[in-house]
C-alpha positions as protocol buffer text, in pm:
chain_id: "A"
residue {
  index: 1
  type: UNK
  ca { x: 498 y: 469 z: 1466 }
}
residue {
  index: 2
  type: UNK
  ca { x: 320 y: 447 z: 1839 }
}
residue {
  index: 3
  type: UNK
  ca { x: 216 y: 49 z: 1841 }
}
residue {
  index: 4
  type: UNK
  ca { x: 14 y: 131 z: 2171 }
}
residue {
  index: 5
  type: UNK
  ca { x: -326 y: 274 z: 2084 }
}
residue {
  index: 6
  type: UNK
  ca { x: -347 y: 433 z: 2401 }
}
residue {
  index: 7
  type: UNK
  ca { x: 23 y: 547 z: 2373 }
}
residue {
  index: 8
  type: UNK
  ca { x: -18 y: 691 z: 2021 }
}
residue {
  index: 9
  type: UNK
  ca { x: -393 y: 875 z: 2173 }
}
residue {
  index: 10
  type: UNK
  ca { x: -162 y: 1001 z: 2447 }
}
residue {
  index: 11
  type: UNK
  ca { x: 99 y: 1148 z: 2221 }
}
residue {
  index: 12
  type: UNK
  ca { x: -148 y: 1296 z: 1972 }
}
residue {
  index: 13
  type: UNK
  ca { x: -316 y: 1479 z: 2244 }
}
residue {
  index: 14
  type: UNK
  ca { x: 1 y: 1626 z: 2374 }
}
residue {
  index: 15
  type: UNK
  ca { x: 79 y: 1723 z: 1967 }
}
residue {
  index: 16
  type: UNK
  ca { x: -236 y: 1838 z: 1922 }
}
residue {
  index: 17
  type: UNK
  ca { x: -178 y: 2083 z: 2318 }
}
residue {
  index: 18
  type: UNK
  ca { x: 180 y: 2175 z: 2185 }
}
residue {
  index: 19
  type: UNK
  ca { x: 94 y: 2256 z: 1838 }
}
residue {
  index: 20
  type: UNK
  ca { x: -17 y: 2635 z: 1844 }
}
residue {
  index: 21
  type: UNK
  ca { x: 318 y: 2723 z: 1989 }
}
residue {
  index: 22
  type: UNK
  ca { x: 531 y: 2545 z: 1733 }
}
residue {
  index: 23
  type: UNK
  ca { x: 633 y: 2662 z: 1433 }
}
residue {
  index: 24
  type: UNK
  ca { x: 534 y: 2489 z: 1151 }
}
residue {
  index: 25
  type: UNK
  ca { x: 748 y: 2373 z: 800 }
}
residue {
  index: 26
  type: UNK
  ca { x: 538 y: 2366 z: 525 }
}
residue {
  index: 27
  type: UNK
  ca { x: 796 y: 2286 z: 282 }
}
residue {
  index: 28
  type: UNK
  ca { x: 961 y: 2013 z: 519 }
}
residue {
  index: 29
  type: UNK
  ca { x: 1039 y: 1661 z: 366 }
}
residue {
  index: 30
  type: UNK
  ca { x: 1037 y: 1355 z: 564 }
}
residue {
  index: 31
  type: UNK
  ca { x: 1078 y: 1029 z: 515 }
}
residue {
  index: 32
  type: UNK
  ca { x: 782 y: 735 z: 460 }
}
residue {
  index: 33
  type: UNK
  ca { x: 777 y: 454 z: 736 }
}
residue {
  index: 34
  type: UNK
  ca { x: 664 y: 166 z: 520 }
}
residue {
  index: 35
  type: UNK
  ca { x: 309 y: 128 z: 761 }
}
residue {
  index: 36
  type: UNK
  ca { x: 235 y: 303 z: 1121 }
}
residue {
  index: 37
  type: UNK
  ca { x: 265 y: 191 z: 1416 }
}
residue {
  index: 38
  type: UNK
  ca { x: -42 y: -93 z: 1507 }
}
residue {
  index: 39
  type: UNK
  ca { x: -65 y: -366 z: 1762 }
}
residue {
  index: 40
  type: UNK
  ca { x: -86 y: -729 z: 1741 }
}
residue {
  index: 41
  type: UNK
  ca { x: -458 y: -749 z: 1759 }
}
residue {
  index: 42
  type: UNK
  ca { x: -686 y: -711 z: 1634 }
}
residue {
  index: 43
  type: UNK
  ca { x: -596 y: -981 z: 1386 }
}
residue {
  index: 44
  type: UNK
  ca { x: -666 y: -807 z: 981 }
}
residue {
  index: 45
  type: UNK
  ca { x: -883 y: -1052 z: 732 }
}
residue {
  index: 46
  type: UNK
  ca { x: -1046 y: -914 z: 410 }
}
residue {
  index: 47
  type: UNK
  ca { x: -1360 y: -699 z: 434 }
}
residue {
  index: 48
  type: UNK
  ca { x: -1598 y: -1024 z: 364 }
}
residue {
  index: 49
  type: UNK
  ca { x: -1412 y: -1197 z: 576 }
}
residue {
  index: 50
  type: UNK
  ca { x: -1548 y: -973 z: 913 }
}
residue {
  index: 51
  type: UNK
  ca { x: -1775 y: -1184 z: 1042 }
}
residue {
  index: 52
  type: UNK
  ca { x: -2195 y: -1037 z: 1071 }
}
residue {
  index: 53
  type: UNK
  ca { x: -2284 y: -1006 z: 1431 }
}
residue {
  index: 54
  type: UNK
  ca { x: -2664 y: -912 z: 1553 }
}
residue {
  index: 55
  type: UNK
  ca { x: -2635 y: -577 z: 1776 }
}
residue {
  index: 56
  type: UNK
  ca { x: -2912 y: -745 z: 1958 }
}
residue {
  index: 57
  type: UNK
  ca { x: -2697 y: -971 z: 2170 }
}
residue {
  index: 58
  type: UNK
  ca { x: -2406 y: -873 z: 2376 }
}
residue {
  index: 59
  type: UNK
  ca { x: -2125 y: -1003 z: 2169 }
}
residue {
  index: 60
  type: UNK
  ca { x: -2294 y: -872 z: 1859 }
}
residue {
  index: 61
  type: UNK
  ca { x: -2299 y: -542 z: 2035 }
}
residue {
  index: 62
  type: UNK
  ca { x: -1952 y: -537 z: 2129 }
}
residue {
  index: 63
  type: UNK
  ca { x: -1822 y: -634 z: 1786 }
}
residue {
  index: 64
  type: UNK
  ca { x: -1981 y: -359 z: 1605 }
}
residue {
  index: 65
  type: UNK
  ca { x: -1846 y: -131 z: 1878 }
}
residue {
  index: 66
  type: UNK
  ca { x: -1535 y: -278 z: 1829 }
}
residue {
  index: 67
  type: UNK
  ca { x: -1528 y: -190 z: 1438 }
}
residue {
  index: 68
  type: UNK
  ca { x: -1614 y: 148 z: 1503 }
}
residue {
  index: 69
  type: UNK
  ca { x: -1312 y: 192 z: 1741 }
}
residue {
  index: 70
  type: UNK
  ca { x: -1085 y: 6 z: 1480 }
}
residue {
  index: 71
  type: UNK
  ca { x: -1213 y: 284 z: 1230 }
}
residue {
  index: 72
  type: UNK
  ca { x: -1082 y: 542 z: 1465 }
}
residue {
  index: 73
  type: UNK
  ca { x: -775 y: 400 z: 1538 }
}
residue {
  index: 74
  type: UNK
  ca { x: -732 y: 424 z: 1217 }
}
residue {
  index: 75
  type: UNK
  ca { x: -826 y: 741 z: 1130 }
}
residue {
  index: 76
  type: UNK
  ca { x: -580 y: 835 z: 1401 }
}
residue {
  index: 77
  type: UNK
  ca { x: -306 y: 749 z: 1181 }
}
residue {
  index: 78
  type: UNK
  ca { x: -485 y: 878 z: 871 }
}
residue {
  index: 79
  type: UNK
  ca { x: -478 y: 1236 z: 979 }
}
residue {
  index: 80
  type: UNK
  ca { x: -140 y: 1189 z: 1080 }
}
residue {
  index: 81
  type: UNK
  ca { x: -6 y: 1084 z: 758 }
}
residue {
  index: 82
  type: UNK
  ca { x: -233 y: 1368 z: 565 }
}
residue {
  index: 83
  type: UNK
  ca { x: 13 y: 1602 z: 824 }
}
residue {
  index: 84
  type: UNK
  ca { x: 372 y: 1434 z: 732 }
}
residue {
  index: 85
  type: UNK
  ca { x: 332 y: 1296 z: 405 }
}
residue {
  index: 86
  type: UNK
  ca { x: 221 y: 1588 z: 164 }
}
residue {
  index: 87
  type: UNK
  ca { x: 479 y: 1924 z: 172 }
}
residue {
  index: 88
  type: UNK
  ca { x: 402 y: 2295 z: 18 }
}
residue {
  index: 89
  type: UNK
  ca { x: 108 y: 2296 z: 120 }
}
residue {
  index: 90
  type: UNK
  ca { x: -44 y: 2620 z: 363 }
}
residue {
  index: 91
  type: UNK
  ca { x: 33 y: 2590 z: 772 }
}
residue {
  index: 92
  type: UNK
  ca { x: -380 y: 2565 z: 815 }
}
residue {
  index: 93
  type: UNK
  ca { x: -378 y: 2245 z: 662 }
}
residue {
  index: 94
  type: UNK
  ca { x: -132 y: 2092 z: 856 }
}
residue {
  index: 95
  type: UNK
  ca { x: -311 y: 2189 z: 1163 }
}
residue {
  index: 96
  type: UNK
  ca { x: -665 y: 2103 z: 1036 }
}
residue {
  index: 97
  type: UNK
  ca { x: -506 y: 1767 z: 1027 }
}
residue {
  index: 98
  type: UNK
  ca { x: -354 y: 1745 z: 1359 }
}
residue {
  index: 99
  type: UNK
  ca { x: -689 y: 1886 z: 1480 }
}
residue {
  index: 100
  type: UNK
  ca { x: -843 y: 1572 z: 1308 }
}
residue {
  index: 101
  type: UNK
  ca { x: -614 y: 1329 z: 1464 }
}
residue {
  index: 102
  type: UNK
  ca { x: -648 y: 1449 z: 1808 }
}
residue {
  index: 103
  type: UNK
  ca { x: -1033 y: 1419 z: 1797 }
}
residue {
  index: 104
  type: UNK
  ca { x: -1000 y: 1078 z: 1660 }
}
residue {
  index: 105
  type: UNK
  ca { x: -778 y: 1016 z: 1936 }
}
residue {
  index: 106
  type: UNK
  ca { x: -1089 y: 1124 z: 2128 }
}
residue {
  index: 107
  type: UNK
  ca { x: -1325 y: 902 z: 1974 }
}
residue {
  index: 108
  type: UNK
  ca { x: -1131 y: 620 z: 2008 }
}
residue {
  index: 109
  type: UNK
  ca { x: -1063 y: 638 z: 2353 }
}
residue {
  index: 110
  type: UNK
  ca { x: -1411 y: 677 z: 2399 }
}
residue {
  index: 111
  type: UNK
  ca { x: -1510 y: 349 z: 2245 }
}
residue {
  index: 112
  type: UNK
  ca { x: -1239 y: 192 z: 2445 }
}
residue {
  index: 113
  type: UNK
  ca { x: -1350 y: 302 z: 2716 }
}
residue {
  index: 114
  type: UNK
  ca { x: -1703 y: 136 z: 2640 }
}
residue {
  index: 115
  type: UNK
  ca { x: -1569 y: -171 z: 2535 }
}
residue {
  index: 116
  type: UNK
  ca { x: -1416 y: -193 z: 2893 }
}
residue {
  index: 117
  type: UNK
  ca { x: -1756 y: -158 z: 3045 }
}
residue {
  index: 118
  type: UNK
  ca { x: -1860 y: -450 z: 2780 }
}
residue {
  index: 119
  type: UNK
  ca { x: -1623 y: -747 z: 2903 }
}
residue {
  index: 120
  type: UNK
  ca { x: -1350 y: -642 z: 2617 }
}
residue {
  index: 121
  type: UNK
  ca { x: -1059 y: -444 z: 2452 }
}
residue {
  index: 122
  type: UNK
  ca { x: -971 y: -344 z: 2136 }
}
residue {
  index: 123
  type: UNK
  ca { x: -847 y: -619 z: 1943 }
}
residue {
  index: 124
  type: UNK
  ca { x: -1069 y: -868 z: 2061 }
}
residue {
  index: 125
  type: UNK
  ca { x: -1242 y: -928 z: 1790 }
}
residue {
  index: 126
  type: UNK
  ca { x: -1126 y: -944 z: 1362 }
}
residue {
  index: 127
  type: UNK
  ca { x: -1103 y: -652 z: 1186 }
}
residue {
  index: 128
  type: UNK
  ca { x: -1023 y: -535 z: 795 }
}
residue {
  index: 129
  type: UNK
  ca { x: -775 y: -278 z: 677 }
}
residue {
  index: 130
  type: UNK
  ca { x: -1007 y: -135 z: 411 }
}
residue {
  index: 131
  type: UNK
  ca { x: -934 y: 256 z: 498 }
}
residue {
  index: 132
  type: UNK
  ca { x: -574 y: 227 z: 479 }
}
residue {
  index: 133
  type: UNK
  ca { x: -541 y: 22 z: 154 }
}
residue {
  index: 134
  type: UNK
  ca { x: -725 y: 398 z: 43 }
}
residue {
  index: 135
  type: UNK
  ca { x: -476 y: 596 z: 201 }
}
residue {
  index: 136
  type: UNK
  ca { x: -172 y: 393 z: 87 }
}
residue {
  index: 137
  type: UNK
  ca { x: -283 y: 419 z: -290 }
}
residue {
  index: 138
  type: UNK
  ca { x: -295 y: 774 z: -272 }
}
residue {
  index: 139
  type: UNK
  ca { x: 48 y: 838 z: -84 }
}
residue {
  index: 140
  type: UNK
  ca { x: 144 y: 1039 z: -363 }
}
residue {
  index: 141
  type: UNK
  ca { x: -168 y: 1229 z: -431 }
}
residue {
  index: 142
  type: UNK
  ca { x: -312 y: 1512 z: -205 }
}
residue {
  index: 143
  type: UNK
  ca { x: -590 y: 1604 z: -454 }
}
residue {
  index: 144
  type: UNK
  ca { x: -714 y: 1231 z: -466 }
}
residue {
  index: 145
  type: UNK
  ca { x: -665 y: 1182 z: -80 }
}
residue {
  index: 146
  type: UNK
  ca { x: -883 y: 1427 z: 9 }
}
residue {
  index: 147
  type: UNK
  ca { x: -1109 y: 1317 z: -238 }
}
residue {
  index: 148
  type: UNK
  ca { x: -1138 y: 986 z: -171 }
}
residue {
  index: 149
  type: UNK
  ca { x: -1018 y: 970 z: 215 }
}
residue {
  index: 150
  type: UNK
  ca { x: -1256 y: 1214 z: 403 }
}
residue {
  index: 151
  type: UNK
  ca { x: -1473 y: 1287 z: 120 }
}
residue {
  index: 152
  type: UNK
  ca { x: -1586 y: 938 z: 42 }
}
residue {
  index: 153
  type: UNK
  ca { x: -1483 y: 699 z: 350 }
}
residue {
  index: 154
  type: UNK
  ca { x: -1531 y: 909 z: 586 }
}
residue {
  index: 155
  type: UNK
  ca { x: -1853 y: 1048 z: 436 }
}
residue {
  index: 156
  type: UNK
  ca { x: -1952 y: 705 z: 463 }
}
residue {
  index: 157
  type: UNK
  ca { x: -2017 y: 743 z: 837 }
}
residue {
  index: 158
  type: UNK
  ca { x: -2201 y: 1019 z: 812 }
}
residue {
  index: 159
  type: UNK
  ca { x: -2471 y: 793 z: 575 }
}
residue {
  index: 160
  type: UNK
  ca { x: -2442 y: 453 z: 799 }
}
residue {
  index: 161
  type: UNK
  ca { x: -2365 y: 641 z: 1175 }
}
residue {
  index: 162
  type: UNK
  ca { x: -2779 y: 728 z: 1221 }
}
residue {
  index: 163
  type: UNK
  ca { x: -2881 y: 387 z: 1052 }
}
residue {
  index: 164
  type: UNK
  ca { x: -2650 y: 165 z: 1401 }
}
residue {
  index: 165
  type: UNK
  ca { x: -2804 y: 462 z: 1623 }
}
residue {
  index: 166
  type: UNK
  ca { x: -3136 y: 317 z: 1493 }
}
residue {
  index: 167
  type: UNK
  ca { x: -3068 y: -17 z: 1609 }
}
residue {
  index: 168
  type: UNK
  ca { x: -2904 y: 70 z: 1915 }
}
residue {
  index: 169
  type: UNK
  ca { x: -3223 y: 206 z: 1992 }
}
residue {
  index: 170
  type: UNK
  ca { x: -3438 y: -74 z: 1933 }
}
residue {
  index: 171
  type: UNK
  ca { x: -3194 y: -251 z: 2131 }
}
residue {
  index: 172
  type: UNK
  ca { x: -3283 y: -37 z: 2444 }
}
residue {
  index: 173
  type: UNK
  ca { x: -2986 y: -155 z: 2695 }
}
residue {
  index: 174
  type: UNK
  ca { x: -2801 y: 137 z: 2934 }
}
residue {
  index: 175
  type: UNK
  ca { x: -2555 y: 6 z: 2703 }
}
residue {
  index: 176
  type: UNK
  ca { x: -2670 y: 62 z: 2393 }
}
residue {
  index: 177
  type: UNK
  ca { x: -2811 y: 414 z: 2518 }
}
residue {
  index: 178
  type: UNK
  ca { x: -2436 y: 493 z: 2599 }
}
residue {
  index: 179
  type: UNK
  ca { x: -2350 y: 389 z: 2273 }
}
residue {
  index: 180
  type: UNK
  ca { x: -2574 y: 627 z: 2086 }
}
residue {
  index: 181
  type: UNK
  ca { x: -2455 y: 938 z: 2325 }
}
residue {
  index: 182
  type: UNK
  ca { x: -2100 y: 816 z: 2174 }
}
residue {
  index: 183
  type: UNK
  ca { x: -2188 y: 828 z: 1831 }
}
residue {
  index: 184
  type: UNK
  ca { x: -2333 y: 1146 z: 1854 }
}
residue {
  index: 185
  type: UNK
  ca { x: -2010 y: 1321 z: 1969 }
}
residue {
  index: 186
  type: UNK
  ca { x: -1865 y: 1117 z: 1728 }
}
residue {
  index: 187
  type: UNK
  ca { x: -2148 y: 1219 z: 1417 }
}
residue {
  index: 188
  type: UNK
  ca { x: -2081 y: 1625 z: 1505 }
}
residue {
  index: 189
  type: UNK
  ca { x: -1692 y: 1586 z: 1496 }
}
residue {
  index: 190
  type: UNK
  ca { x: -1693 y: 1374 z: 1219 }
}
residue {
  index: 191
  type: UNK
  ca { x: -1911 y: 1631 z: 1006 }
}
residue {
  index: 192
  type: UNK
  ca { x: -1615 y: 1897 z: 1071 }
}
residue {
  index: 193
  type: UNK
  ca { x: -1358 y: 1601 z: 937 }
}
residue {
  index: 194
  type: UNK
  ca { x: -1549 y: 1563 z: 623 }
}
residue {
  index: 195
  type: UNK
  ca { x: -1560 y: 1953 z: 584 }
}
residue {
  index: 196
  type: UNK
  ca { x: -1214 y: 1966 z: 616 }
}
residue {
  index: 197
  type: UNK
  ca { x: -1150 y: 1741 z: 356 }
}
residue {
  index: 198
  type: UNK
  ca { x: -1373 y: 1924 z: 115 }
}
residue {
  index: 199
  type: UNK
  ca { x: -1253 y: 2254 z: 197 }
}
residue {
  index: 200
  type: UNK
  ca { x: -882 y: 2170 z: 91 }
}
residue {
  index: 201
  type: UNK
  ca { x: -1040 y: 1930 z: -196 }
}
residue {
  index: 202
  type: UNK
  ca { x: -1158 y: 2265 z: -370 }
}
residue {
  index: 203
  type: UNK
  ca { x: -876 y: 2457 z: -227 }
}
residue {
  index: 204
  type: UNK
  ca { x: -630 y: 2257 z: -430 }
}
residue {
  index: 205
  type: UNK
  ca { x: -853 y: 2186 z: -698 }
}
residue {
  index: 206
  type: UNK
  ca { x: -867 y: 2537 z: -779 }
}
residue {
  index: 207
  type: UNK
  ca { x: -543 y: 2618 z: -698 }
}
residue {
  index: 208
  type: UNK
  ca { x: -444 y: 2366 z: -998 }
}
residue {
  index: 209
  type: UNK
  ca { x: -745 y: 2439 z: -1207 }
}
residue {
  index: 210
  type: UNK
  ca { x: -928 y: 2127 z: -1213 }
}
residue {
  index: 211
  type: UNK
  ca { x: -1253 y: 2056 z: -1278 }
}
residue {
  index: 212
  type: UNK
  ca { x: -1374 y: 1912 z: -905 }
}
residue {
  index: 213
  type: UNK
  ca { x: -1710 y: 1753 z: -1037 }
}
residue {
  index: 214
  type: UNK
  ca { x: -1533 y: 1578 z: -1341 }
}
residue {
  index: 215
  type: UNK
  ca { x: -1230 y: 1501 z: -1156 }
}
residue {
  index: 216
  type: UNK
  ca { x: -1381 y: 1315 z: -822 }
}
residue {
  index: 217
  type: UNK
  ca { x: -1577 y: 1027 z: -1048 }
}
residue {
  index: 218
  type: UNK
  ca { x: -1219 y: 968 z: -1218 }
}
residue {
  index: 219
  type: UNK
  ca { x: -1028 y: 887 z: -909 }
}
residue {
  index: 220
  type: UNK
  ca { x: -1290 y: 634 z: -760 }
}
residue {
  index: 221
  type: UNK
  ca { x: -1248 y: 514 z: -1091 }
}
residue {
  index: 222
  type: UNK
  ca { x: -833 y: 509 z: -1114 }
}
residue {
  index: 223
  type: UNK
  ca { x: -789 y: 458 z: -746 }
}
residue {
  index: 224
  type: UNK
  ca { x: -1085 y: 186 z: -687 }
}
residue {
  index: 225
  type: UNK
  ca { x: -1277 y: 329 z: -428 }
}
residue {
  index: 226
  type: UNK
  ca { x: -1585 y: 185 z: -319 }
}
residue {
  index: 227
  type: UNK
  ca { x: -1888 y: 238 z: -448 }
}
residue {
  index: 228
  type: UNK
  ca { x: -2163 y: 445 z: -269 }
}
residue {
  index: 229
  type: UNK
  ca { x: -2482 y: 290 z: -120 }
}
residue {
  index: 230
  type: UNK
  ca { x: -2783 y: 453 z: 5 }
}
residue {
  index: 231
  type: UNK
  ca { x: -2964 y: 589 z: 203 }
}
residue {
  index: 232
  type: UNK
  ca { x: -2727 y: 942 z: 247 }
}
residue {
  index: 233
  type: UNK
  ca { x: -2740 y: 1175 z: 503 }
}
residue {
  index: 234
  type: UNK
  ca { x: -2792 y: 1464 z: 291 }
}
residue {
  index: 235
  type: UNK
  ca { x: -2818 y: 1718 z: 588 }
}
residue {
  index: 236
  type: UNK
  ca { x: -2497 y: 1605 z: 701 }
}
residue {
  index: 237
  type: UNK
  ca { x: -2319 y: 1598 z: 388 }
}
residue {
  index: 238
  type: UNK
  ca { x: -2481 y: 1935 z: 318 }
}
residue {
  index: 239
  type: UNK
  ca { x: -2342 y: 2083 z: 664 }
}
residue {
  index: 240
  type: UNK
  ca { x: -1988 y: 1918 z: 555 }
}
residue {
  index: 241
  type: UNK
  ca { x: -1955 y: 2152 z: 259 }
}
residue {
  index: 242
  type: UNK
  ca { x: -2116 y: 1937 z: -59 }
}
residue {
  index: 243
  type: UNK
  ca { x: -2221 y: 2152 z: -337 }
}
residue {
  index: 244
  type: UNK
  ca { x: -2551 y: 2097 z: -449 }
}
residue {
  index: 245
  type: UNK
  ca { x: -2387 y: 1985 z: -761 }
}
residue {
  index: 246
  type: UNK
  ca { x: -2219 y: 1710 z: -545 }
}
residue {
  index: 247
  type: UNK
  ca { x: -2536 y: 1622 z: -368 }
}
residue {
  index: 248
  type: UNK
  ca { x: -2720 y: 1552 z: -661 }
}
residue {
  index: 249
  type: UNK
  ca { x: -2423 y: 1243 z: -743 }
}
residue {
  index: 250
  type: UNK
  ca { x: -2588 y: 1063 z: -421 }
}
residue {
  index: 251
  type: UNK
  ca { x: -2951 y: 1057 z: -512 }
}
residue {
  index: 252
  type: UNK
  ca { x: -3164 y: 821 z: -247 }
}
C-alpha cells in the first residue's frame, strides 16, 4: 500500500532480507485493498494513448526508459499480490514470489537511477495500466494468473527486451550503452520470473488435473489477454521452462 516507489523498493528489500527467518502461513486469509499503493505520477491514459517516442533523441530515450521502469514498478506490486492474495498454496511459492518482488524492486531502482542521470524521474512522462487490468481480472484465479501474468506479459519482455537493446545500440550514446548493461541484468532475472510462473502453472495444473496446453488458449480467450506478436525469443522462453509443445504455439 507503499505510495513511494522508493519507499515500497525499500520495504520489499527488507521483506525479501527478513523472509528466510519468518515463518510462513500458507493457509492465512487477508483482506483485498481495492488497488496498491502508487503515486501521483506518472499520470495513466489507455495503451494507444502512450505517446511513440524515437530512442534516437534524448527525450525519446528517456521515455522508453521510463516505460520500462513503470513496468517494474509494477511488477513490484504484482509479485506482491501473487504472495497475499492466493492461500493453500506450498511455502515455496510464497517465497518464489517475494523473491520476484525484491528483484523487481532491483530493476526498478536501477532504471531510476538512470533516469536521474537523464534529466528525469519516474513519473515524468504518461504511462498505461495494461499489466494490472491482467492481474485484477484474475484476483480470483491462481491457475489463470500464472498463466496469463508471468507466462504471457511477462514473457513478452523476453520477445521485445533484445529488439530496444538493438536500437540502443544503433543509438551508440554512454547512455544508451548503460541502458543495454541494464537490460541485461534485467533479461537474466526476468527469465527466472517467467520460470517461476511456469513452474507453479504446471504445478497446479497437475495438481487439479487440467489439461495445460488446452487450458492456456482458453483463458487468453475468457480473460482477454493480448495477443502474441513476433519475433519470440525462443532460447529464452526455452530456458524459462516452455515445453516444446508450448513453443510450437509461438511460431516466427
Amino acid at each position: 500500500m507503499l505510495t513511494d516507489p522508493r519507499e515500497k523498493a525499500t520495504a520489499v528489500h527488507a521483506l525479501w532480507t527478513a523472509s528466510e527467518s519468518l515463518p510462513c502461513d500458507c493457509d492465512g486469509i487477508l483482506s483485498a485493498p481495492p488497488q496498491p499503493g502508487r503515486p501521483q505520477h506518472p499520470l495513466l491514459v489507455e495503451p494507444g494513448s502512450v505517446p511513440r517516442r524515437s530512442p534516437f533523441t534524448p527525450a525519446g530515450h528517456a521515455a522508453l526508459m521510463h516505460s520500462i521502469a513503470h513496468i517494474e514498478f509494477n511488477a513490484i506490486n504484482l509479485a506482491l499480490d501473487a504472495v497475499w492474495r492466493f492461500a493453500g498454496m506450498p511455502g515455496a511459492y510464497y517465497r518464489d514470489w517475494m523473491r520476484v518482488a525484491a528483484e523487481e524492486a532491483k530493476h526498478f531502482g536501477l532504471l531510476e537511477a538512470h533516469l536521474e542521470t537523464l534529466g528525469h524521474a519516474y513519473g515524468d512522462f504518461t504511462a498505461h495500466d495494461g499489466l494490472w487490468t491482467m492481474c485484477e481480472a484474475t484476483k480470483d484465479d491462481v491457475l489463470a494468473r500464472m498463466a496469463l501474468v508471468p507466462r504471457t506479459l511477462e514473457a513478452r519482455g523476453l520477445d521485445a527486451t533484445p529488439l530496444i537493446q538493438a536500437k540502443l545500440r544503433k543509438v551508440g550514446t554512454p547512455a544508451a550503452t548503460a541502458a543495454v548493461d541494464i537490460l541485461d541484468l534485467i533479461l537474466t532475472e526476468e527469465v527466472g520470473h517467467v520460470a517461476i510462473g511456469n513452474y507453479w502453472f504446471h504445478w497446479l495444473c497437475q495438481r487439479d488435473g487440467v489439461d495445460a496446453l488446452a487450458f492456456y488458449p482458453e483463458a487468453a480467450r475468457r480473460y482477454r489477454a493480448p495477443s502474441l506478436k513476433p519475433p519470440f525469443n525462443l532460447a529464452a522462453r526455452r530456458e524459462a521452462g516452455f515445453t516444446r509443445e508450448e513453443l510450437a504455439m509461438f511460431p516466427n
